[in-house]
N, C-alpha and C positions, 0 to 999 in steps of 0.2 A: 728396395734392396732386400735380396733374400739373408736371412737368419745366415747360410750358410758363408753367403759373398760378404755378410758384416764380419764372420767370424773366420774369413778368410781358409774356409774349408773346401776337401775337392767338393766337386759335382755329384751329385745322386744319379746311380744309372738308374736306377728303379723306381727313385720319386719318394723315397722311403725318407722319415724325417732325419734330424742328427740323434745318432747313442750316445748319454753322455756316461760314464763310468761313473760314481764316487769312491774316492778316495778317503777312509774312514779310520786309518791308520791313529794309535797314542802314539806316546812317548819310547814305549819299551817294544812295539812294533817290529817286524823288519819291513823295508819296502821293498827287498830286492825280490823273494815271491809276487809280491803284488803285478813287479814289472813284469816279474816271466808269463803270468797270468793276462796281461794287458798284448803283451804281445803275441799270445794263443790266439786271443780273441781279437782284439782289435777291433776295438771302438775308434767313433770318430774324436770322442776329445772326453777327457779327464775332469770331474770335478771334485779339485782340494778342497775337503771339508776341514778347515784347519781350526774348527771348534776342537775336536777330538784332539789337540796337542797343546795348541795355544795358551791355554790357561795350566799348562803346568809351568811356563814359563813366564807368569806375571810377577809384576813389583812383589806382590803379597807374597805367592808362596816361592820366587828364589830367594827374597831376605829370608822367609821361614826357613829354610834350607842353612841359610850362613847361621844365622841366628843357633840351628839345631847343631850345629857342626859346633860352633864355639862354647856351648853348654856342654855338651859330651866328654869335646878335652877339658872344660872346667873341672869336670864332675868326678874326671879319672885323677885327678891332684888332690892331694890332703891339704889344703892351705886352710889358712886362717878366716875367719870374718871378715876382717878388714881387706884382705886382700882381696877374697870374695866379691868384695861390695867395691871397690874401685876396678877389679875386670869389669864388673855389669858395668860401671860406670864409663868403663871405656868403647862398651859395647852399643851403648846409646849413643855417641861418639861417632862411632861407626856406620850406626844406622842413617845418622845428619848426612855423614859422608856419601853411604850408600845411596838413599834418595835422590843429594844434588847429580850425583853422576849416572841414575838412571835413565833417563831419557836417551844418554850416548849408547848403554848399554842394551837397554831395548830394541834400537834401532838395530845393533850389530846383533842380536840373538833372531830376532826375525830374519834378519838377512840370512843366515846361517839355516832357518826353518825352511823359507824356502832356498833356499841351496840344495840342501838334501833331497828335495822332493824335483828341483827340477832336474840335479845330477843323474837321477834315480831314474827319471820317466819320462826327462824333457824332449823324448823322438814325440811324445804325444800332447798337442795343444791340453795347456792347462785353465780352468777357471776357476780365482781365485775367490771363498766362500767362506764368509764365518757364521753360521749360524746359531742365534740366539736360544736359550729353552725357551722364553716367549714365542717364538718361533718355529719349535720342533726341535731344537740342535739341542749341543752338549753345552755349549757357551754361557758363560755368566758375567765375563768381564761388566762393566759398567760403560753406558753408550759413552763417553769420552775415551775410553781406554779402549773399544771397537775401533771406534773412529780414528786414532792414533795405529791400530795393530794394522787397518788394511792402509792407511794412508803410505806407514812406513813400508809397504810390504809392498806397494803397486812403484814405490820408489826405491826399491830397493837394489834395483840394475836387473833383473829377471822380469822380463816382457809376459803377462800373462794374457790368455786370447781373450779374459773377459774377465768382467770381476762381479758381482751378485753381491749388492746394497739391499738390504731389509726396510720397506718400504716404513714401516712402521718407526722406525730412528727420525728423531727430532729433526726437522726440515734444514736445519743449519749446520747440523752433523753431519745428515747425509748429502746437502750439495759440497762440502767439501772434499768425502769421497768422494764425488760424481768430478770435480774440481781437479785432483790429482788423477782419477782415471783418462782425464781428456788429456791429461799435459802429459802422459806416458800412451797417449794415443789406444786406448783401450776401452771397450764398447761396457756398457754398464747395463746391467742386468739388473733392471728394480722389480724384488720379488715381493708377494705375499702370500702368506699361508694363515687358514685356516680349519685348525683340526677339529674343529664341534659340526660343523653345518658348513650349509652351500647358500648363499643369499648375496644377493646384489649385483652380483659378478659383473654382469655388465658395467654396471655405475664404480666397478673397481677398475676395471680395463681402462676406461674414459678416464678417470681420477688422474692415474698412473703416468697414462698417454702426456697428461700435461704436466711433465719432470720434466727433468734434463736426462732421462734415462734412451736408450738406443732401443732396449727390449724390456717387452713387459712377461712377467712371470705370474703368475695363477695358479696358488694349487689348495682345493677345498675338501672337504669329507664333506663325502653324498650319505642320506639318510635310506633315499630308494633311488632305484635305476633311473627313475625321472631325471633327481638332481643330476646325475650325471648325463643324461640328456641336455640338461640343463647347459649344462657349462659346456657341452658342445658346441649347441647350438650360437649359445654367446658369444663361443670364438668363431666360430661362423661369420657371424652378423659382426662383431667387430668392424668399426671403419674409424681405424686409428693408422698411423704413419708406421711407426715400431713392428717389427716381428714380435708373434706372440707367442709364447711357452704355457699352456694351461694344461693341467693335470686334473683328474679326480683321483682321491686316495682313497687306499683302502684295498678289502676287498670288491667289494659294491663296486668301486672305480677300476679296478683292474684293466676292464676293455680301454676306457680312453686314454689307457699308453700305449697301446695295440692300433687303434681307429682313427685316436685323437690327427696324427698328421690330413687327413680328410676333411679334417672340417676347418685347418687352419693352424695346426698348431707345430711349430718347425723343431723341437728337441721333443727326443724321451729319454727318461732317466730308467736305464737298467744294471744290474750288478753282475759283478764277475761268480759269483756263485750264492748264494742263498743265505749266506752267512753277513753278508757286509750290507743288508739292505741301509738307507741314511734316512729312507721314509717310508710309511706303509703303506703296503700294495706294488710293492716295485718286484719286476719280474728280473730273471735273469739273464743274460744276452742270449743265451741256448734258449730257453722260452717265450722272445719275442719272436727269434727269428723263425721259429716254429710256426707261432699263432699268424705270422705272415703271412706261411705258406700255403694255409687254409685257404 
């Protein structure tokens, strides 16, 4: 099965791989440019980088939020010591409370994250993504709190056309996304990245192959034009089951988001204008469809 038939995308007149968007949006964003912008261009499918938002809305920093909001009206009152000292104390109190009842409210704040983005965009297949800084991304949560964000978020009533698990997540983390991706029927994208060097590739394709993943992702920094050769050829010779996704980054890589569909590889990642790249060396959809045309 092709990349495009797993992702239930039309047909290619041209043979040309799938465009994927990122979506690289914070918290104080608007989405509604992004969408006019998506519908200029028109790519074939969207990927929500929801590192960029996610973690403004963890346990830590919305108690920091209640926490700074109750100190400010403390601060604006003249009271006493003792009263002082039994507000904090009722503000620990609070925090017990906060805790037990986050998980409820977690759930409902994600649901709500992706709400807005699929209100926003949902004419265009979405894949959902959180990317680690281990990884390249903005994300820090800790892999239990990952694990929980996309678990809630692929359950969360909004169908996404794919979700991208970071290969690198503890085996037991990640089959349980892989676990909630299959029982909301949605194809799982096991990625990995490396930003130092280009090594192994092959022996990562084959690794990968034997998950519980649909598709394998590949994306490496080349040192010279070889490595990028390199990982061509890899997806080439690849003889795994899974569509492959393999990128070289960078400048150096630049061509194998241009070529890479030739040797095997069925997405490229390009950007709505030169401002929103989510990794280096990504072109912009006017600049691939160019170098096509060559």
């Amino acid at each position: 099965m092709t990349l495009r038939e797993l992702l239930k995308l039309p047909a290619s007149l041209d043979d040309k791989p799938i465009i994927a968007v990122p979506l690289t949006l914070g918290p104080t964003d608007k989405l509604t440019p992004f969408a006019r912008a998506l519908q200029e261009k028109n790519p074939d499918i969207v990927e929500w980088r929801a590192d960029y938002i996610a973690d403004e809305f963890s346990q830590v920093m919305v108690w920091q939020q209640v926490k700074a909001g109750a100190q400010a009206e403390l601060s604006q009152k003249n009271v006493s010591a003792m009263t002082e000292a039994k507000k904090l104390a009722e503000m620990d109190r609070a925090q017990e409370e906060f805790n037990a009842n986050w998980p409820i409210m977690n759930s409902q704040i994600i649901k709500e994250l992706a709400g807005s983005v699929f209100n926003t965009i949902g004419s265009f297949p979405i894949i959902l993504t959180y990317r680690t800084k281990a990884q390249g991304g903005q994300g820090e949560l800790s892999p239990i709190e990952y694990t929980t964000f996309m678990v809630s978020a692929l359950h969360s009533g909004y169908h996404f056309a794919a979700v991208d698990v970071e290969y690198t997540l503890a085996s037991e983390l990640r089959d349980k996304i892989i676990a909630a991706a299959h029982e909301t029927n949605t194809p799982v994208i096991l990625s990995y990245h490396d930003f130092n060097e280009t090594r192994a590739v092959d022996q990562f394709i084959t690794d990968m192959s034997r998950t519980g993943a649909d598709i394998i992702k590949l994306a490496v920094m080349p040192k010279t034009v070889a490595d990028v050769q390199l990982l061509l050829d890899a997806t080439q010779e690849a003889s795994v089951q899974q569509p492959l996704i393999t990128i070289s980054m960078g400048l150096i890589g630049q061509q194998s988001r241009v070529v890479g569909y030739r040797y095997g590889s069925e997405m490229t990642f390009a950007t709505l204008d030169n401002q929103q790249t989510s990794a280096p060396g990504q072109l912009t959809i006017d600049e691939l469809l160019q170098a096509w045309q060559k």
